[in-house]
Structure formats: C-alpha cells, structure tokens
C-alpha positions in Angstrom: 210.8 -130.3 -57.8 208.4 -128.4 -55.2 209.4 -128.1 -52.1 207.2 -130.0 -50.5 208.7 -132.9 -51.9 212.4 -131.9 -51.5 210.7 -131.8 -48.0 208.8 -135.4 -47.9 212.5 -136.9 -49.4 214.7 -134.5 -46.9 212.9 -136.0 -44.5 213.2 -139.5 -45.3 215.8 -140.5 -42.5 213.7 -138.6 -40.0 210.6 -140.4 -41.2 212.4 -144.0 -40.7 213.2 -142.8 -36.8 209.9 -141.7 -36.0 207.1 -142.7 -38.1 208.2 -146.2 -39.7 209.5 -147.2 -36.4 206.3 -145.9 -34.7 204.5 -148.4 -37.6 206.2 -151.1 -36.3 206.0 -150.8 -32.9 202.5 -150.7 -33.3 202.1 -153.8 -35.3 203.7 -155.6 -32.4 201.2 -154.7 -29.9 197.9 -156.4 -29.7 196.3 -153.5 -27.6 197.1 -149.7 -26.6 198.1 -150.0 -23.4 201.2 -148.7 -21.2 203.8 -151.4 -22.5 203.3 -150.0 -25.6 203.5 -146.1 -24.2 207.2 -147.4 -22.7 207.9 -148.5 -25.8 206.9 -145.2 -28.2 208.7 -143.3 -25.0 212.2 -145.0 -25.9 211.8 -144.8 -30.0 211.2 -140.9 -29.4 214.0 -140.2 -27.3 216.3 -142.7 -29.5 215.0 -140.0 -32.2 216.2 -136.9 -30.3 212.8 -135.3 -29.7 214.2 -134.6 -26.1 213.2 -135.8 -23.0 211.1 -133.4 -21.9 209.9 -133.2 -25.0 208.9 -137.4 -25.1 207.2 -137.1 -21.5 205.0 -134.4 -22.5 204.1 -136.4 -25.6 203.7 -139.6 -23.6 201.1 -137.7 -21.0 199.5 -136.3 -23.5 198.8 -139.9 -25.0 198.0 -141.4 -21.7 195.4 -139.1 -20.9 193.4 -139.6 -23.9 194.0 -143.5 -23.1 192.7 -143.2 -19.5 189.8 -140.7 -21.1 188.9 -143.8 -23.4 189.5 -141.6 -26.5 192.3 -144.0 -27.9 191.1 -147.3 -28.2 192.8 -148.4 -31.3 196.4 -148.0 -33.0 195.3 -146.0 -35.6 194.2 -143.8 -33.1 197.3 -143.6 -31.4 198.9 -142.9 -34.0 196.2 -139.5 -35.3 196.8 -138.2 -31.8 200.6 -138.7 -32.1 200.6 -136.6 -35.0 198.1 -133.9 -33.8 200.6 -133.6 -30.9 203.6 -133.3 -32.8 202.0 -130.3 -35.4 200.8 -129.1 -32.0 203.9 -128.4 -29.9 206.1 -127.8 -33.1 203.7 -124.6 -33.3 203.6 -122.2 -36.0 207.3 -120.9 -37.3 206.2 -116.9 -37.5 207.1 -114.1 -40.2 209.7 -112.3 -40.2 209.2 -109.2 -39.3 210.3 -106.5 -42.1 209.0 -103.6 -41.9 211.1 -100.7 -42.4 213.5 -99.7 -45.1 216.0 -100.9 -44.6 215.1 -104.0 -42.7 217.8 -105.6 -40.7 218.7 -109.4 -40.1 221.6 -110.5 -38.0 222.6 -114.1 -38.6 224.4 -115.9 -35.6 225.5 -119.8 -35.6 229.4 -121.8 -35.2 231.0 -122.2 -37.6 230.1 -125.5 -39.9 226.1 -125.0 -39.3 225.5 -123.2 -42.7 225.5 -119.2 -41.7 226.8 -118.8 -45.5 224.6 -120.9 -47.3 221.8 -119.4 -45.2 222.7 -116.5 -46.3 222.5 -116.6 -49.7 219.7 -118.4 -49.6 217.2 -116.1 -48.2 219.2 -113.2 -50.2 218.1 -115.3 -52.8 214.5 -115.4 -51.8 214.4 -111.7 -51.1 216.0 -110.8 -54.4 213.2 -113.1 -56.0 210.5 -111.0 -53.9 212.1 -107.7 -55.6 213.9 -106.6 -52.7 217.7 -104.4 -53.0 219.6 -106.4 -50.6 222.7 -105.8 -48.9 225.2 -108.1 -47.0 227.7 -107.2 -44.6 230.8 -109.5 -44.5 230.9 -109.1 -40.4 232.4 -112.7 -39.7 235.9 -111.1 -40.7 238.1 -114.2 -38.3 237.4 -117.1 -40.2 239.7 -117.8 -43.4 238.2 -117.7 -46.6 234.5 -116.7 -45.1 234.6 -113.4 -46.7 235.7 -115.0 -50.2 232.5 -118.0 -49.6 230.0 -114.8 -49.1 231.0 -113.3 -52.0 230.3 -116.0 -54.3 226.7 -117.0 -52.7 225.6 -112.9 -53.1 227.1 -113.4 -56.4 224.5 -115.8 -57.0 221.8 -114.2 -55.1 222.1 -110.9 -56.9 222.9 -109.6 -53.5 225.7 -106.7 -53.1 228.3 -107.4 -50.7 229.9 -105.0 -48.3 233.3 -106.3 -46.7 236.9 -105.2 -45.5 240.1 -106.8 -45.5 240.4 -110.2 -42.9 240.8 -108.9 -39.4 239.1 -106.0 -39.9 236.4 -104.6 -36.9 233.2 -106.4 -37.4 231.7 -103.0 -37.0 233.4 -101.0 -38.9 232.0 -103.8 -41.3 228.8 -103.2 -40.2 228.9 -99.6 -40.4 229.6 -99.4 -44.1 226.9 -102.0 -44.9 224.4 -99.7 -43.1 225.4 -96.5 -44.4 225.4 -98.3 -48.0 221.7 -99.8 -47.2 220.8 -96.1 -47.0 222.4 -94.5 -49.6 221.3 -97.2 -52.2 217.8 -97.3 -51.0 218.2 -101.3 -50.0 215.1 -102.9 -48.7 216.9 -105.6 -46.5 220.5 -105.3 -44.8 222.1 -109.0 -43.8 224.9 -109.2 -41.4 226.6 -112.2 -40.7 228.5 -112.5 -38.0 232.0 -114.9 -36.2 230.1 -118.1 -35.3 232.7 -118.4 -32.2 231.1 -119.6 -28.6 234.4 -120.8 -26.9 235.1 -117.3 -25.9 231.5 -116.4 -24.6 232.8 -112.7 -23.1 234.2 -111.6 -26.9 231.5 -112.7 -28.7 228.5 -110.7 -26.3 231.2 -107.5 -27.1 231.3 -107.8 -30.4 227.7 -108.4 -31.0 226.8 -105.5 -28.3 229.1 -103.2 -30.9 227.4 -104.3 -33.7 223.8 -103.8 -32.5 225.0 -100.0 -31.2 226.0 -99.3 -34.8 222.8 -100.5 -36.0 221.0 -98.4 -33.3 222.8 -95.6 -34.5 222.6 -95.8 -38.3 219.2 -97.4 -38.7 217.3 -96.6 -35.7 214.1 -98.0 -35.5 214.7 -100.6 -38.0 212.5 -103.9 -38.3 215.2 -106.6 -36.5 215.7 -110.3 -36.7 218.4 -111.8 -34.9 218.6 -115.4 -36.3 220.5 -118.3 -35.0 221.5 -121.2 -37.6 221.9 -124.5 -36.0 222.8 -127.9 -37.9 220.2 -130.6 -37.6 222.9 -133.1 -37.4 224.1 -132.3 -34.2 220.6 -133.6 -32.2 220.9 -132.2 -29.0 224.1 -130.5 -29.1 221.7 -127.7 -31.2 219.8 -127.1 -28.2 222.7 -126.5 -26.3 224.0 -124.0 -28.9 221.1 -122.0 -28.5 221.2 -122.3 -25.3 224.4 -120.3 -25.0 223.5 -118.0 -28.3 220.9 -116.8 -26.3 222.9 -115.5 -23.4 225.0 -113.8 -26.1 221.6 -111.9 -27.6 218.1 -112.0 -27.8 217.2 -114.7 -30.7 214.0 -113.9 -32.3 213.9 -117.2 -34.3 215.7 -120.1 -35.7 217.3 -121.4 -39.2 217.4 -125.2 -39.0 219.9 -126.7 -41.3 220.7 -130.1 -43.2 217.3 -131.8 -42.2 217.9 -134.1 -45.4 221.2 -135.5 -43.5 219.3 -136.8 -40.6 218.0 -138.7 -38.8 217.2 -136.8 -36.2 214.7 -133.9 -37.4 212.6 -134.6 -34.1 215.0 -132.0 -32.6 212.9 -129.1 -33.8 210.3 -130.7 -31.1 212.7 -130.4 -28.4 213.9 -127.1 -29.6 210.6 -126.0 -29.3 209.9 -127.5 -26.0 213.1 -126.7 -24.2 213.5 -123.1 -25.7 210.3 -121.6 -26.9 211.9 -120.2 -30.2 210.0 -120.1 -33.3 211.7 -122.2 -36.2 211.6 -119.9 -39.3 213.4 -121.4 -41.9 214.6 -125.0 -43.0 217.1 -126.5 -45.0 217.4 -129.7 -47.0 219.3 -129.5 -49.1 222.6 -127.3 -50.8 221.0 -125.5 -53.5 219.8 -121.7 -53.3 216.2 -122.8 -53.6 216.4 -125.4 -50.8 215.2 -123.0 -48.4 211.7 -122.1 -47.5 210.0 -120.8 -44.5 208.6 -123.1 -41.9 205.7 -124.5 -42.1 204.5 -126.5 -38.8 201.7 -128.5 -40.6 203.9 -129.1 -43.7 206.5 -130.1 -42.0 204.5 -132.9 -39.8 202.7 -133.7 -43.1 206.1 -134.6 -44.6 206.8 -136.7 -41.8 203.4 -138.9 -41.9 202.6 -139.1 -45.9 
C-alpha cells in the first residue's frame, strides 16, 4: 500500500472530526452566514486544532464573507481547506549535510522515540546511508534491549553501555564509531524525562558538548517526538522540550489512532515548528516525511 493511502485511512478518525462533520454542518445551514461561522468555530476546537488556531481560521473565513468572496457552502468549504494547507506550512528537509550528520531525538516516554527511530534508520539505510545509533536513553528498563531489535531491523549498528551508564559517555562512543566507520548519519536518542526539567537541560547540554567536540561542525537536527493522541497536552510537551533545547522540527506520532490530527494546526500556530515526519501506523515503512498538501489532501478526498 502507498503511503498516501496508509495516509487517507490513518487519517480516517481525523477526517470524521473535521471534514465529515464540517459536511454536515453545512447541510444544515441554508446560507453562509455567522451562525454557521459559530458553529464550524465549536467543531474545530472540539477537534483540537487549538484555539488560537480556530479564531485565526474563523477570521480568515469571515473576511472573505464580508469581501463577498464566499457566497456558497462549497465555497466555504475550498477556503477552509486552502487555509488549513496554508497555516500547516511546508514540513522542511532535514538538513544533512556533513559526514557524519547528526540527529538527536527528544520525546517522554510512550510517544514512539524507538519506533521513530528505527524508522527513519530504516529510511536512511534504504537511501544507502552507514548509520549509527547511540543507545543514550540508558534510565528506562528495557529501552536499550527495544533499540537493539528496531536497528536490527533497520540494518542500523547500535552503540550502547550497560543500564545506568552516562548518556555521554554513550554518546561519545557512538561519535567516535561514526568516524572511524565512515557513517553517513549518527542517531542519538535520548531519556524522554520532563518531570525533572533541571536534569534533563544537564544532560542534554553534556551531550551536545560531546558532539561539539567530536563532530564539530556537523549538520544537526534536534527532533522532538510527540504522540498525536495526547491533543493538546503535545503542545505543552513542546512547550517545555523547547526550554530544555533548541527543536529544529517535529515527529508526529500515531495519527492513525486519532481523532485529533488537527493538532498539527495548533502546533504550528502556537509554536512555529516545522512538522517533519508522521506516523500512522507500527511498521518500519509507516513513516514518511511531511507533506503539508498531502497531508490536507488526505484529510479532504
């Protein structure tokens, strides 16, 4: 199956929130007008696209109302769409330019930082690249044993210590064996911990001098996995990820368990952080970059 229709059926849920519902709300209006704007207002923030998100929407759609530009429900319903593909922008590349490149994945525990893992491993491997991963998140139980078996099946190498071990140190052997080996990409994932904010800015500020000091002037991506799942109590993850470090984009997981895939609007909105991968779905391949107009096309077809 393409992924553009592991997409369009990952999305289903989301689809029902928004779109269908957006259908019938329509239906039941004889004209555009504002009861109707109230109305789509309340569906979009039942669908976690945000509030602030929802009003800029709403605005948006009134002033092409008051303009005389949106006469008919059809319309309405062309400009929603426009909007959404609009203030979703694009996702962005990632930016790997050096060898070795370097991505540092951040996210709690239970979002999918493994999975993610092996997953773009995989998608790297299948691009040709030697890629190494650096077991970091050494405090969870059994996270070093999970890693191994998803580079197992990415054809990734893994680099790890005993549990307990300095993150670093961890760190520090991955990086020195990215070099040796001539490894086009180094992955580092890391304890997805935010109830001790203090410990976790440390440990990350350790990890990025080690980097500085093995790799310097290595491409960097700092990624933050978030679980669709939890609607606005992503936002707030990122939120507090980025006091911890400086996020260059996003990994938005289990989109096919939701329905609540409007948050990548309000994530958008609220934190200006490009979305650059999405997940629906457990396999390796059910990954893929993000695609702003596929991703709204999935919503509306």
């Amino acid at each position: 199956m393409a992924f553009l229709d592991k997409l369009r059926a990952g999305l289903s849920k989301t689809r029902d929130a928004i779109v269908k519902q957006a259908d019938e709300l329509f239906k039941s209006f004889v004209r555009v007008d504002e009861d109707m704007l109230e109305e789509l207002e309340e569906m979009l923030i039942f669908a976690d696209v945000g509030v602030a998100a929802t009003s800029e929407i709403i605005e948006r759609l009134r002033e092409e109302i008051k303009a005389g530009r949106l006469k008919e429900k059809e319309q309405v319903k062309e400009a929603l769409r426009s909007i959404l593909t609009d203030m979703i922008g694009e996702g962005g590349r990632l930016c790997l330019e050096t060898k070795p490149s370097v991505i540092l994945i951040m996210g709690v525990n239970g979002a999918g930082k493994t999975t993610s893992i092996g997953k773009i491993a995989y998608q790297m491997r299948r691009e040709g690249k030697k890629v190494v991963v650096a077991a970091a998140d050494t405090f969870r139980a059994a996270a070093i044993d999970q890693l191994a078996v998803w580079c197992q099946r990415a054809g990734a190498e893994l680099v790890k210590q005993q549990e307990g071990a300095d993150p670093a140190a961890v760190v520090f052997d991955a990086a020195n064996n990215a070099k040796k080996h001539g490894a086009d990409l180094l992955i580092i994932d890391t304890a997805g911990r935010l109830h001790n904010k203090k410990n976790l800015m440390e440990e990350l500020a350790k990890i990025n001098r080690v980097i500085d000091r093995e790799l310097p002037g290595s491409s960097r991506e700092n990624l933050l996995v978030l679980d669709a799942t939890t609607g606005q109590n992503a936002v707030q993850q990122a939120k507090e990820f980025r006091r911890a470090a400086d996020i260059t984009g996003l990994i938005l997981n289990k989109l096919d368990g939701t329905a609540k895939g409007g948050i990548i609007i309000s994530i958008k909105k609220e934190l200006g952080i490009p979305v650059k991968f999405i997940g629906v779905g457990e396999k390796i391949d059910d990954m893929q970059p993000f695609d702003a107009r596929e991703f709204v096309s999935a919503l509306f077809e």
